[in-house]
C-alpha positions as CSV (number, residue, x, y, z in Angstrom):
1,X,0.0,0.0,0.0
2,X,2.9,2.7,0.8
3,X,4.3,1.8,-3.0
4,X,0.4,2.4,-4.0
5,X,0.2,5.7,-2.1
6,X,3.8,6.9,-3.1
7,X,1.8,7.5,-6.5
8,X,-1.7,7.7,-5.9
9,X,-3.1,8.1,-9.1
10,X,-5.8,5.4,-9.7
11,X,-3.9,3.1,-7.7
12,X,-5.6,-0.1,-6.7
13,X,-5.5,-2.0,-2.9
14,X,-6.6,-5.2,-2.6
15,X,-7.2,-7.5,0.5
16,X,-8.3,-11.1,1.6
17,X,-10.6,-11.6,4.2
18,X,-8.2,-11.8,6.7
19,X,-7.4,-8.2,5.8
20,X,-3.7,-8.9,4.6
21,X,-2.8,-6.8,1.7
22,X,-2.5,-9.3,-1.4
23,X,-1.8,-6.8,-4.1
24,X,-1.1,-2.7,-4.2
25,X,-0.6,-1.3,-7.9
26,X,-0.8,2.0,-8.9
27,X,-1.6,1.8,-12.5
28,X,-3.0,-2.5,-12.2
29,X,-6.3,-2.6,-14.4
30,X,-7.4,-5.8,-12.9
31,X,-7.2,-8.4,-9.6
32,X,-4.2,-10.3,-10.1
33,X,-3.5,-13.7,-7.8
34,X,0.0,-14.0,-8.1
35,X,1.1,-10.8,-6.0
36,X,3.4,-11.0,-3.4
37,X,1.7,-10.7,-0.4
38,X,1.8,-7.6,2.0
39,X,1.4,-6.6,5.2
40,X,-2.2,-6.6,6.9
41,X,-4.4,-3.6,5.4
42,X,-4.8,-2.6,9.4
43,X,-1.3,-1.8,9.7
44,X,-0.7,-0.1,6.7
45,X,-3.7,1.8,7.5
46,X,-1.9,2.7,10.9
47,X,1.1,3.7,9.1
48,X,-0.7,6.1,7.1
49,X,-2.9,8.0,9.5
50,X,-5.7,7.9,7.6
51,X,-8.5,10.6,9.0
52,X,-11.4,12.3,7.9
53,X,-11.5,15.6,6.1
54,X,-11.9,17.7,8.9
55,X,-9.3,15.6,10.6
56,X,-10.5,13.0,12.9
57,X,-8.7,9.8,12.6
58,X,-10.2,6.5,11.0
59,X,-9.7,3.3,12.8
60,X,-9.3,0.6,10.5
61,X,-12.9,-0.7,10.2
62,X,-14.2,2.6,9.6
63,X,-11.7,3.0,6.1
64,X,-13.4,2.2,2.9
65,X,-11.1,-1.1,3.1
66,X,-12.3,-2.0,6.1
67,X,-16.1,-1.3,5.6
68,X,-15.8,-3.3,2.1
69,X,-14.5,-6.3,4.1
70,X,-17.7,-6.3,5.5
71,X,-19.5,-6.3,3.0
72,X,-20.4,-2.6,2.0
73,X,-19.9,-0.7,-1.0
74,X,-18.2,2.6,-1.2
75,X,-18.5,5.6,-3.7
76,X,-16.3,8.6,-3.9
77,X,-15.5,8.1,0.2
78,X,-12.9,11.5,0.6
79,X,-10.4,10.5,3.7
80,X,-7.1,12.3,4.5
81,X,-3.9,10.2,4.2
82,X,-0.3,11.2,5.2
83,X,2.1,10.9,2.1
84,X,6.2,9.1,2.6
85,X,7.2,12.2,2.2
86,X,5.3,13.1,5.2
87,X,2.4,15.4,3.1
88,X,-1.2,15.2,3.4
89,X,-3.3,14.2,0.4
90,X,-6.5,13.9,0.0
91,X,-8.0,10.9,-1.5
92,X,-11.4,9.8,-2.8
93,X,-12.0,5.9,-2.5
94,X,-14.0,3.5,-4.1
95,X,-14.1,0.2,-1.9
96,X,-16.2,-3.2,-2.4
97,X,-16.0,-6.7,-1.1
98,X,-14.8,-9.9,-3.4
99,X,-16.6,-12.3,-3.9
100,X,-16.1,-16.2,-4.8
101,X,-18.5,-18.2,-7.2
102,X,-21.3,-18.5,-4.5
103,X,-21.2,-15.2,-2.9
104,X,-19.0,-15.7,-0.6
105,X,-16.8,-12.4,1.0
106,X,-13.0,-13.6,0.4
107,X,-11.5,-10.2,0.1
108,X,-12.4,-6.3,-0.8
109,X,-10.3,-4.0,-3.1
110,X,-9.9,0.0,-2.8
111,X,-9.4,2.3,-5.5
112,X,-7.6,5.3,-4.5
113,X,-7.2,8.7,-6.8
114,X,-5.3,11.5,-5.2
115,X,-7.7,14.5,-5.5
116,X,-5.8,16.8,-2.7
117,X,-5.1,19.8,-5.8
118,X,-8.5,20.0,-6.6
119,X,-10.0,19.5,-3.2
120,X,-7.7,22.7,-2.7
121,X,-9.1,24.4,-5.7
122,X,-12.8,23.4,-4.8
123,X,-12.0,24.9,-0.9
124,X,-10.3,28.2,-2.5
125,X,-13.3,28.9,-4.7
126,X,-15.9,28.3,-1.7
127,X,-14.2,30.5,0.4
128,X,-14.2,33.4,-2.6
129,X,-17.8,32.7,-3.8
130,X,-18.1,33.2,0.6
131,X,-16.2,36.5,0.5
132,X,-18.0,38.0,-2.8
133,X,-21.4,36.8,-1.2
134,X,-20.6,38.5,1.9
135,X,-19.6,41.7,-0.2
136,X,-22.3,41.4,-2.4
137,X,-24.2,41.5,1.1
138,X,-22.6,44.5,2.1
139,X,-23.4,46.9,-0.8
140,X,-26.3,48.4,-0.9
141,X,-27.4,46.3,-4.4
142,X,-29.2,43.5,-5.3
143,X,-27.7,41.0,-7.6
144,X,-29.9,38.6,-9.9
145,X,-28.7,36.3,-12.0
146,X,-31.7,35.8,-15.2
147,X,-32.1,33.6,-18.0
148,X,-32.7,34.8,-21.4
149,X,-36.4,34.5,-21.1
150,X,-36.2,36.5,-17.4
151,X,-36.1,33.9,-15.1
152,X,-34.7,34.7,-11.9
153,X,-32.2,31.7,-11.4
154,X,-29.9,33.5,-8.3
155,X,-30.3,36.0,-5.9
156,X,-28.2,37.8,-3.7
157,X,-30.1,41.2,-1.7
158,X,-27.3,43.4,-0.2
159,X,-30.4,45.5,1.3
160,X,-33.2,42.7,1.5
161,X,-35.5,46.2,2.0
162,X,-35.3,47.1,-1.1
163,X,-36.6,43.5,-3.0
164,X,-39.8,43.4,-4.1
165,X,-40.2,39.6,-3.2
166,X,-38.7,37.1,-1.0
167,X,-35.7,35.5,-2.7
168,X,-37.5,32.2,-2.3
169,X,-40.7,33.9,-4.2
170,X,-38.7,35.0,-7.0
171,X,-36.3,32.1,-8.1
172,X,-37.6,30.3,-10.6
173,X,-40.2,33.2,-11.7
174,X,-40.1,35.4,-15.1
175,X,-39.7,38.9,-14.3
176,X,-43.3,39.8,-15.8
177,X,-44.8,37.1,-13.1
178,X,-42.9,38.9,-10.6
179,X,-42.8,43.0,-11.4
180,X,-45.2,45.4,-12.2
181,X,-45.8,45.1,-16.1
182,X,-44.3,48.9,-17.2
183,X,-40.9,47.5,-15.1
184,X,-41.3,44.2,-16.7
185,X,-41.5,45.1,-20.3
186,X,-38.4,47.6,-19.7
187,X,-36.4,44.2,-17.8
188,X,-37.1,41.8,-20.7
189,X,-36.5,44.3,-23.3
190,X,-32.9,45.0,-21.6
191,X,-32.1,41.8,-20.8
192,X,-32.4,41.1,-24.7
193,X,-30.8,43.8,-25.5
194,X,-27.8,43.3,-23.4
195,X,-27.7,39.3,-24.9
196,X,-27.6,40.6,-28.3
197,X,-25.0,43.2,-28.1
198,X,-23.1,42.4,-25.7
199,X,-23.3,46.0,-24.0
200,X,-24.2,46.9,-20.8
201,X,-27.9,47.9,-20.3
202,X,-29.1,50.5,-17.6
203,X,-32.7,51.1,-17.2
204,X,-34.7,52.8,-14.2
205,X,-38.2,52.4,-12.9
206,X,-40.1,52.7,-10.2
207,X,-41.9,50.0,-7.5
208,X,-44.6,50.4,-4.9
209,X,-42.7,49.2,-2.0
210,X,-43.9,49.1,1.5
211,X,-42.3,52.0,3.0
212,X,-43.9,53.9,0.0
213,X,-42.7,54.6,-4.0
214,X,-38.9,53.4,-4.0
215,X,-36.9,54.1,-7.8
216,X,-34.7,51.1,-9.0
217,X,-31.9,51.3,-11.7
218,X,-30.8,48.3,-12.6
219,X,-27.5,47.6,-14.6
220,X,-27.6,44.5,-16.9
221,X,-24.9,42.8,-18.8
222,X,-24.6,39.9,-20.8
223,X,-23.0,36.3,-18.8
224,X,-23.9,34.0,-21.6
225,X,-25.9,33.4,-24.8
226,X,-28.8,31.9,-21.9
227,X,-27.8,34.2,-18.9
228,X,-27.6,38.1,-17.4
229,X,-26.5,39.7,-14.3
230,X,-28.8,42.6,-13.4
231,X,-27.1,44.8,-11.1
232,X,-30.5,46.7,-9.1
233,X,-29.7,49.7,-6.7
234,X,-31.9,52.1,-5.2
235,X,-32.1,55.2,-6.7
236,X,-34.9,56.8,-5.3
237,X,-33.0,60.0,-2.7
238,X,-31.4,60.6,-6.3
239,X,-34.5,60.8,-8.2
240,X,-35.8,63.1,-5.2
241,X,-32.9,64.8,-5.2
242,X,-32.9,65.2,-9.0
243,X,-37.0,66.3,-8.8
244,X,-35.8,68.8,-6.0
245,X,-33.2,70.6,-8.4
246,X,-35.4,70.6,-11.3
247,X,-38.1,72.2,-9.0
248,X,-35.6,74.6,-8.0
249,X,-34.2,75.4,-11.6
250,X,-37.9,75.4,-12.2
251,X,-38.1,78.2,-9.7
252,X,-35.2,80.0,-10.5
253,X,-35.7,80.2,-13.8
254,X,-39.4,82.1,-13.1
255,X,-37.9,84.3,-10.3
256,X,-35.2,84.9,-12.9
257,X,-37.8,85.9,-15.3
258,X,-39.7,87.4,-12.9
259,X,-36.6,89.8,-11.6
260,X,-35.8,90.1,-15.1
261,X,-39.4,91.5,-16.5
262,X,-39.2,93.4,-12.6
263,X,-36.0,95.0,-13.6
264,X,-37.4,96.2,-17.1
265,X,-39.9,97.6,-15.1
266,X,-38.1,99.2,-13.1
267,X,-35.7,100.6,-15.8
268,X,-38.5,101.9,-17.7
269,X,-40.6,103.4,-14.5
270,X,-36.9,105.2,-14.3
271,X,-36.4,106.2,-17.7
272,X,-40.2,107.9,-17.3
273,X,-39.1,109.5,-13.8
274,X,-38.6,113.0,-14.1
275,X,-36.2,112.8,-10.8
276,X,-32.5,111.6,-11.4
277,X,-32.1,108.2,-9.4
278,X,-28.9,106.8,-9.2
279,X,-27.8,103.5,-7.5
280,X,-24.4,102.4,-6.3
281,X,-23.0,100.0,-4.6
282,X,-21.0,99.7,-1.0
283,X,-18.1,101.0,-3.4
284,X,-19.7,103.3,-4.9
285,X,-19.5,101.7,-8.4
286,X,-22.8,102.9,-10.2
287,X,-24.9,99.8,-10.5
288,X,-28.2,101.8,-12.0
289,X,-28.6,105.4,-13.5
290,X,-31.8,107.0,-15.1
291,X,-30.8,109.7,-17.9
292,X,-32.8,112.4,-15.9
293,X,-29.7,111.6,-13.1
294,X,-27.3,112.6,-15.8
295,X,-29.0,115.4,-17.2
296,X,-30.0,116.7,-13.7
297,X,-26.1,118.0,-13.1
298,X,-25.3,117.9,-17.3
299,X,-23.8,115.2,-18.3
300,X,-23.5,113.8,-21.7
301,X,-23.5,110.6,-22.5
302,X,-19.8,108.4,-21.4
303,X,-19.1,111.6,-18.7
304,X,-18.3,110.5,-15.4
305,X,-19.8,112.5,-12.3
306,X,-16.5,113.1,-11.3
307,X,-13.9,116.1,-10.3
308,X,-13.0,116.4,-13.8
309,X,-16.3,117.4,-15.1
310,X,-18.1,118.9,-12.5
311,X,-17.6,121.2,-9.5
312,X,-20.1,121.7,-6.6
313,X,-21.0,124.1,-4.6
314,X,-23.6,125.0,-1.6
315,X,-26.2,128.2,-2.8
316,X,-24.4,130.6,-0.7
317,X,-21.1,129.7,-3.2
318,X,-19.3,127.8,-0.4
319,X,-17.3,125.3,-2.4
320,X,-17.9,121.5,-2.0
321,X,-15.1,118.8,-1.9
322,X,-15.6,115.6,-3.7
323,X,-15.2,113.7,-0.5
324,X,-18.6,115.4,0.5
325,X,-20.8,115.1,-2.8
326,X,-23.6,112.0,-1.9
327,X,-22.1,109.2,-3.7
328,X,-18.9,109.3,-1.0
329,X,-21.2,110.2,1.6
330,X,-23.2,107.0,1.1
331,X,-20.0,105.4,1.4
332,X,-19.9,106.2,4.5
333,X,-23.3,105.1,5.6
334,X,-24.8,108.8,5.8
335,X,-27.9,109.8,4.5
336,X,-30.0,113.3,4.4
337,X,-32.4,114.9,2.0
338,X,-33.2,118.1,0.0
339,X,-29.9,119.5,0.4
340,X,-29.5,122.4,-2.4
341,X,-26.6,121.8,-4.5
342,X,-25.2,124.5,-7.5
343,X,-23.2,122.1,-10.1
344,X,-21.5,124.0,-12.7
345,X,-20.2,121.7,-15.7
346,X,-16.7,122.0,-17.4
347,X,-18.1,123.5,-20.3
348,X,-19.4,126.7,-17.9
349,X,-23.4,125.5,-17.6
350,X,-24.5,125.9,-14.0
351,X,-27.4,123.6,-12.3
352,X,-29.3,124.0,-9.1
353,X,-30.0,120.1,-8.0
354,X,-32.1,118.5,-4.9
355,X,-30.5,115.6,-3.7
356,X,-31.4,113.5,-0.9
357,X,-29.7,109.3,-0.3
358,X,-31.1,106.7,1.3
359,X,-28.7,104.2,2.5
360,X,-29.2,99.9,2.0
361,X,-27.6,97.8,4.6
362,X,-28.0,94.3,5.7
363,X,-29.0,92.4,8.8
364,X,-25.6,93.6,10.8
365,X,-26.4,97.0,10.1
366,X,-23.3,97.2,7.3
367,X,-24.1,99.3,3.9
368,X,-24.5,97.1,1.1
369,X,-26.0,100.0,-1.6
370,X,-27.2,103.3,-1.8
371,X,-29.8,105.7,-3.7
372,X,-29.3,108.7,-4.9
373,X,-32.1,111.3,-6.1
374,X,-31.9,114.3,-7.6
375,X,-33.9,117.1,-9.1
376,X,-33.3,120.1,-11.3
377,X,-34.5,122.8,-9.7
378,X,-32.6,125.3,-12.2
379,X,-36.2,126.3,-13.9
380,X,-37.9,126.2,-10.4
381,X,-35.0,128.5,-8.7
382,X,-35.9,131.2,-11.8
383,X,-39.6,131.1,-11.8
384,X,-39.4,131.7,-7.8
385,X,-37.0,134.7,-8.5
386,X,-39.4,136.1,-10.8
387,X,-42.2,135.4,-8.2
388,X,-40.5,137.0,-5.8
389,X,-39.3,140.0,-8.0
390,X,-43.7,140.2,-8.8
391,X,-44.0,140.4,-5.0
392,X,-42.0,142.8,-4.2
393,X,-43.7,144.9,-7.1
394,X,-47.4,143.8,-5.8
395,X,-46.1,144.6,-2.8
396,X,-44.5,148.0,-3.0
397,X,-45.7,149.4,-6.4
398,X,-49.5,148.3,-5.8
399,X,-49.1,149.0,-2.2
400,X,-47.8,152.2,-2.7
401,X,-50.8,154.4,-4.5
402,X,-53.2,152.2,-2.1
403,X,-51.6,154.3,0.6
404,X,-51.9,157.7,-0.7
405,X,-55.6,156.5,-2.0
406,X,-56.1,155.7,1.5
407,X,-54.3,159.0,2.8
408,X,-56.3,161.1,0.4
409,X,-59.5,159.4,1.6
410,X,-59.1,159.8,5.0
411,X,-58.5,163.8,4.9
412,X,-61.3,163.9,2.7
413,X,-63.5,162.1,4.7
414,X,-62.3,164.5,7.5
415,X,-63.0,167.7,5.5
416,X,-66.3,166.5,4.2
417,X,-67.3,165.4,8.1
418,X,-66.5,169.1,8.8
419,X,-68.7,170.6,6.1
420,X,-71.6,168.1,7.0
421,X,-71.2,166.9,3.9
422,X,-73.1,163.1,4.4
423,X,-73.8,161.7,1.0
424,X,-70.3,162.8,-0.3
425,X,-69.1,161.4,3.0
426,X,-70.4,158.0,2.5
427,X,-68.9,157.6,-1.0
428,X,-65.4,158.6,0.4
429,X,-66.3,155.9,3.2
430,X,-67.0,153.5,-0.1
431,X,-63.4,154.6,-1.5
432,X,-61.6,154.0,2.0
433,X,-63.5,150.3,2.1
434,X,-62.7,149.3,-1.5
435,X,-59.1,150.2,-0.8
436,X,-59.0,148.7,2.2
437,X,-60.1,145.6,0.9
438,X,-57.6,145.7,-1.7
439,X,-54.8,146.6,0.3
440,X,-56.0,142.8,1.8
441,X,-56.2,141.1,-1.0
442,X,-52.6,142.5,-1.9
443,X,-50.9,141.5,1.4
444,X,-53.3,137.8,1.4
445,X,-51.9,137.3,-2.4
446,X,-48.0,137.9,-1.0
447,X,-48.1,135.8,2.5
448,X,-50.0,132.9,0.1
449,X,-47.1,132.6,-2.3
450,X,-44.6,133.2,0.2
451,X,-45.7,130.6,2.5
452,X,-46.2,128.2,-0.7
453,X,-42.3,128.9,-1.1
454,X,-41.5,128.1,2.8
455,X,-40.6,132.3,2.7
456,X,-43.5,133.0,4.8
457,X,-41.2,134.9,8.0
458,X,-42.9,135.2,11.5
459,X,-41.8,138.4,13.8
460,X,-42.9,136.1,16.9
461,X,-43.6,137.9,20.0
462,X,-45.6,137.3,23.2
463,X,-49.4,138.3,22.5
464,X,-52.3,138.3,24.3
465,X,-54.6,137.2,22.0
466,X,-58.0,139.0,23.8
467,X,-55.9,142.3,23.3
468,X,-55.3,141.4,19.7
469,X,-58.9,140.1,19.0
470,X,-59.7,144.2,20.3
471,X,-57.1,145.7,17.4
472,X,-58.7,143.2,15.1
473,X,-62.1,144.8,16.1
474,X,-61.0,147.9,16.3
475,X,-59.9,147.5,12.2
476,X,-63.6,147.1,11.3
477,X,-66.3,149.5,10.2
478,X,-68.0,150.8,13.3
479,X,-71.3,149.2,12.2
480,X,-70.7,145.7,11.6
481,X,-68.0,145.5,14.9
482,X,-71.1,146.5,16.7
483,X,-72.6,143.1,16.4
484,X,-70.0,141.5,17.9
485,X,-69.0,139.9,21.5
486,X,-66.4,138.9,23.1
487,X,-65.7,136.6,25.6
488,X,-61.8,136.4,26.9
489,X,-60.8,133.8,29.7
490,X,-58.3,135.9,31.8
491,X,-56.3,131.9,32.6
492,X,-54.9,132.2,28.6
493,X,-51.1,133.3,28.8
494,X,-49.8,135.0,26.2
495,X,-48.4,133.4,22.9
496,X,-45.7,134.0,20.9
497,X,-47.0,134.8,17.7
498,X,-46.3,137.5,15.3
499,X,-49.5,139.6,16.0
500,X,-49.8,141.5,12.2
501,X,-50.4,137.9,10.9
502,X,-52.6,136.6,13.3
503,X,-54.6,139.6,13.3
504,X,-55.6,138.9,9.9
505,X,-56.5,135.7,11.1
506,X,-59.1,137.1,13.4
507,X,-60.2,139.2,10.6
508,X,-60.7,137.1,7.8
509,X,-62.7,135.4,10.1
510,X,-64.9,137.9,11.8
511,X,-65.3,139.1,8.2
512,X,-66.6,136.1,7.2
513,X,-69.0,135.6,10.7
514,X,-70.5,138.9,9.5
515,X,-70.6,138.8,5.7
516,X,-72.5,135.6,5.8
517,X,-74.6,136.1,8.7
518,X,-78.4,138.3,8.9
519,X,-77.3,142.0,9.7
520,X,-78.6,142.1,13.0
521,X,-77.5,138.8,14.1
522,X,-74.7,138.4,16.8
523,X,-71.4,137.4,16.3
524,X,-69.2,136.0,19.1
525,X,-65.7,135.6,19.9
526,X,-64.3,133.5,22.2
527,X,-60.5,133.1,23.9
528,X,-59.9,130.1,26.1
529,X,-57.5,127.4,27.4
530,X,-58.1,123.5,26.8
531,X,-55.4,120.6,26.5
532,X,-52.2,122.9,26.8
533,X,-53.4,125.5,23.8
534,X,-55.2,128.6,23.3
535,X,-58.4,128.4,21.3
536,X,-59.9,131.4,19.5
537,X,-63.2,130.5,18.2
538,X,-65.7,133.0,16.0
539,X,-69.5,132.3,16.1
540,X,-72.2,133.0,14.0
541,X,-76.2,132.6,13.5
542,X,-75.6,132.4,9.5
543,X,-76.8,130.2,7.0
544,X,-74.2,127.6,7.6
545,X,-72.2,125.3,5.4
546,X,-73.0,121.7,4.4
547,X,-71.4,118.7,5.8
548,X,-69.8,117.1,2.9
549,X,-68.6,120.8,2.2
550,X,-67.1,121.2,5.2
551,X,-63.4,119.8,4.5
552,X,-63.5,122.0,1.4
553,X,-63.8,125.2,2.9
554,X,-59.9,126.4,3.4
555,X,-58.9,125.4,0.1
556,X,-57.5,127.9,-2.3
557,X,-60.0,130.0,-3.8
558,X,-63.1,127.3,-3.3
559,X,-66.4,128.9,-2.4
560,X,-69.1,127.1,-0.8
561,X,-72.6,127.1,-2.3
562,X,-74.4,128.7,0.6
563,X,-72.2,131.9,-0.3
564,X,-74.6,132.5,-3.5
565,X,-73.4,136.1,-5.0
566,X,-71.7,137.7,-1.4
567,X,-68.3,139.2,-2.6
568,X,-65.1,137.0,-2.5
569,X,-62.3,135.1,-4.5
570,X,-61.7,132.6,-2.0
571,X,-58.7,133.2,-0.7
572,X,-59.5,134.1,3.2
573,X,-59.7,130.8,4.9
574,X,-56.8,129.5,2.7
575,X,-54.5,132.4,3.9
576,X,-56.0,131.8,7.6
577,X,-55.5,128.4,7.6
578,X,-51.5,128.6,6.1
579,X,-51.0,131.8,8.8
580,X,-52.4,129.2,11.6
581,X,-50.3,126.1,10.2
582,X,-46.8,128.6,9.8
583,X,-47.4,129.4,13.5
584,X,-48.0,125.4,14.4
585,X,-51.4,125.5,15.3
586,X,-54.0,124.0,13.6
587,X,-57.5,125.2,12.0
588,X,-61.0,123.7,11.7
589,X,-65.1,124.7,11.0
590,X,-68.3,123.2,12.7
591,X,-71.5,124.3,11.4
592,X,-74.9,123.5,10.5
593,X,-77.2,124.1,7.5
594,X,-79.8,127.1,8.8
595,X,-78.5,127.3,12.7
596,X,-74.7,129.4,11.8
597,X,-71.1,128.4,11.7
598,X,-68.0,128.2,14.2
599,X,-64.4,128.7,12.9
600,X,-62.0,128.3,15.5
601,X,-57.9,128.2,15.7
602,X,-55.6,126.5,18.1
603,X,-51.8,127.5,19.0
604,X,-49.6,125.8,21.3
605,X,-48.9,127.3,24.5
């Protein structure tokens, strides 16, 4: 037997009954009776310390020798045997008993084929088919193994989550018995694909899965003629992701649109602005400029608004350093507004400009743009010069003759009184009224434009105002002042007002309170204290005024209805009301239609 196993090939053992080795050949074909007889099968069995694969060792009677010897038949037994040499090989055995003529047991024979290289190989590829399984396992994709027709013949589910069936209700299966039919047609229509050309197939779709609507792409590729590997992995936080980022294109692309068609807006709501508007940035750069901006301080087009084509000065001529014209200033994170500006261009034109900025900052308070606005005023500036240059003739050239009308009047009126001259007294009286009146109208014409033009100046001095409602009184024709009464609380302090102003107040009023009431009706004047200001109110029993014309009445030249043909342009309570607001009070009327009217002022204390 050691000569046998020296060479185990297809070597051949045989053995009598008594278990003594009769022959051992390596390459014998057949029992032959004239070998030399050997030592007993147990101890060569001994010698060779025969054992099982996994290493336990075989007594004798528990060899394939040794079982044939009692009568059993071996197949492909695998034992361990130790080589000479003092290697292990692996051997698979094929053992049965001998028989004589009747049956009878009279020996067994073993062949032996040495196997230990491919046992080795077998082992080796078990234990990587092991390791790639256990990767497999540990991706996160599932592995099938398909026939051409889309059986599922293997399975291996890295994330057994994401099947849509039990491996053991898939293999075995065609896709189309397994899959939703729109997934189905696009497997079997890869998986032919792939088979015929040999390329790699990738197709995605989507399956109802328990934790809700999971997306799949599966990669397929071609083993065999008959077989696939499809490649599966979940896909479906990419497709969100995907759907998320075409949602948001989605929605950039409209607020794109939307800041797009906003900004044409805004460019041509610019370009129609008569005001210059001018945006920069924290630097300063010019992000956004209207032409009216350019044109405001001269310009042309390509000229910067810098210290080589403009200079800048305040009104009064005081020159004004670059570092302090608005664009810098917004760099600095100031703002103001309506400060008067005279820019004078390189070519010698001279602008009067309005600007005001607004400054842009962030949540931490830093400056991240600014505006800048601007108006010509040049045309304004001339037309109030030429206003004021008509005022000052209304005032002193119309003013003027009024006086020595006035003067003339007077000594008339005195000379004619002294001659008991009545009738030609009373149209001297008429003369001295219409003059009077005009003299009014002149000096209500001036204060309205000056106060339009934020000229209006106050001489403010403390006033009691029941003294000055008495001069007001006293400025009256004797016959109408008759009618009226006055009532003065002695707890009003005085006010500083400027007393020719407000005395025209009280006039307009009372003039008013008696034009538009019955001539012997009453007329009363009130001066009191309530809530820190002094009230002067004027009363009448006239014909009254209509609620919904009521906030119409000290509008510029409006009339109300109820004054039918009584004289008047309209100008009184406007002038009142703007000689009340200059001195920070404020103005209102109560009345009703048949039962009279109250105007009444208020100035702080």
């Amino acid at each position: 037997m050691g000569t046998a196993l020296a060479r185990i090939a297809e070597g051949v053992v045989v053995a009598d009954s008594a278990g003594g080795v009769v022959f051992a050949h390596a390459k014998g074909r057949t029992y032959q009776a004239e070998a030399t007889p050997g030592p007993p099968a147990e101890e060569e069995a001994d010698r060779l310390g025969l054992s099982t694969l996994d290493g336990r060792p075989l007594a004798f009677a528990e060899t394939p020798l040794g079982l044939a010897l009692r009568g059993r038949s071996i197949v492909d037994a695998l034992i361990r045997a130790r080589r000479p040499d003092g290697t292990d090989a692996v051997v698979r055995t094929c053992a049965a008993p001998i028989r004589d003529a009747v049956g009878r047991p009279i020996g067994a024979y073993a062949m032996l084929h040495d196997v230990t290289e491919a046992h080795r190989a077998e082992a080796a590829l078990r234990e990587s088919a092991a390791h790639l399984q256990a990767i497999f396992r540990a991706q996160p994709d599932l592995y099938f193994q398909l026939g051409a027709d889309g059986t599922y013949l293997a399975c291996i589910p890295g994330r057994a989550a994401d099947l849509f069936a039990a491996p053991e209700h898939l293999l075995g299966r065609r896709v189309r018995d397994v899959l939703p039919a729109p997934a189905a047609r696009l497997f079997e229509d890869a998986i032919g694909e792939a088979i015929r050309t040999g390329e790699v197939r990738t197709i995605e779709y989507p399956l109802p899965l328990p934790q809700g609507e999971q997306h799949f792409e599966a990669r397929i590729v071609s083993l065999s003629e008959r077989e696939v590997v499809a490649v599966v992995r979940n896909v479906t936080e990419r497709v969100r992701a995907a759907e998320a980022l075409r949602r948001v294109a989605a929605a950039e692309s409209t607020a794109r649109r939307a800041a797009e068609e906003r900004e044409g807006q805004l460019r041509a709501i610019l370009a129609a602005l008569r005001e210059g508007v001018t945006v920069v940035d924290r630097r300063g750069a010019v992000i956004l400029r209207n032409r009216a901006a350019c044109e405001a301080v001269g310009l042309r087009d390509g000229e910067a608004p810098g210290p080589e084509n403009l200079s800048v000065a305040r009104p009064g001529g005081e020159p004004v350093p670059p570092a302090q014209w608005p664009i810098e200033r917004i760099r600095r994170g100031e703002e103001f507004e309506d400060e008067e500006l005279v820019v004078t261009h390189r070519d010698g034109t001279t602008r009067r400009v309005v600007t005001g900025a607004r400054v842009v900052r962030d949540e931490t308070g830093e400056t991240v743009a600014g505006i800048v606005v601007s108006r010509d005023v040049t045309e304004l500036r001339r037309l109030e010069q030429s206003r004021e240059d008509l005022l000052r003739t209304v005032s002193h050239d119309l003013r003027t003759p009024l006086s020595v009308v006035l003067g003339s009047a007077n000594a008339l009126a005195r000379q004619l009184e002294a001659g008991s001259l009545v009738r030609e007294g009373e149209q001297v009286a008429r003369i001295t009224r219409s003059a009077r009146r005009m003299a009014s109208l002149i000096s209500d014409l001036v204060d309205s434009a000056r106060y339009d033009a934020g000229r209006l100046e106050l001489r403010r001095v403390p006033t009691h105002l029941g003294r000055l409602v008495e001069a007001a009184l006293r400025s009256l024709p004797a016959g109408p002042s008759g009618r009226v009464r006055v009532v003065a609380s002695e707890d009003v302090p005085p006010v500083q007002v400027d007393p020719a102003r407000l005395e025209r107040v009280i006039v307009n009023l009372l003039t008013n309170a008696l034009k538009y009431s019955p001539p012997d009706a009453p007329v009363e004047v009130r001066v009191s204290r309530a809530d820190g200001e002094a009230v002067v109110s004027v009363s009448d029993r006239g014909v009254g005024v209509p609620p919904e014309e009521l906030p119409r009445l000290f509008e510029r030249y409006y009339r109300a209805r109820s004054a039918g043909r009584t004289e008047g342009i309209g100008l009184g309570l406007y002038i009142a009301r703007q000689l009340v607001l200059a001195h920070g009070g404020r103005i209102w009327a109560e009345s009703r239609v048949g039962a009279g009217s109250t105007f009444a002022f208020a100035l702080p204390i």
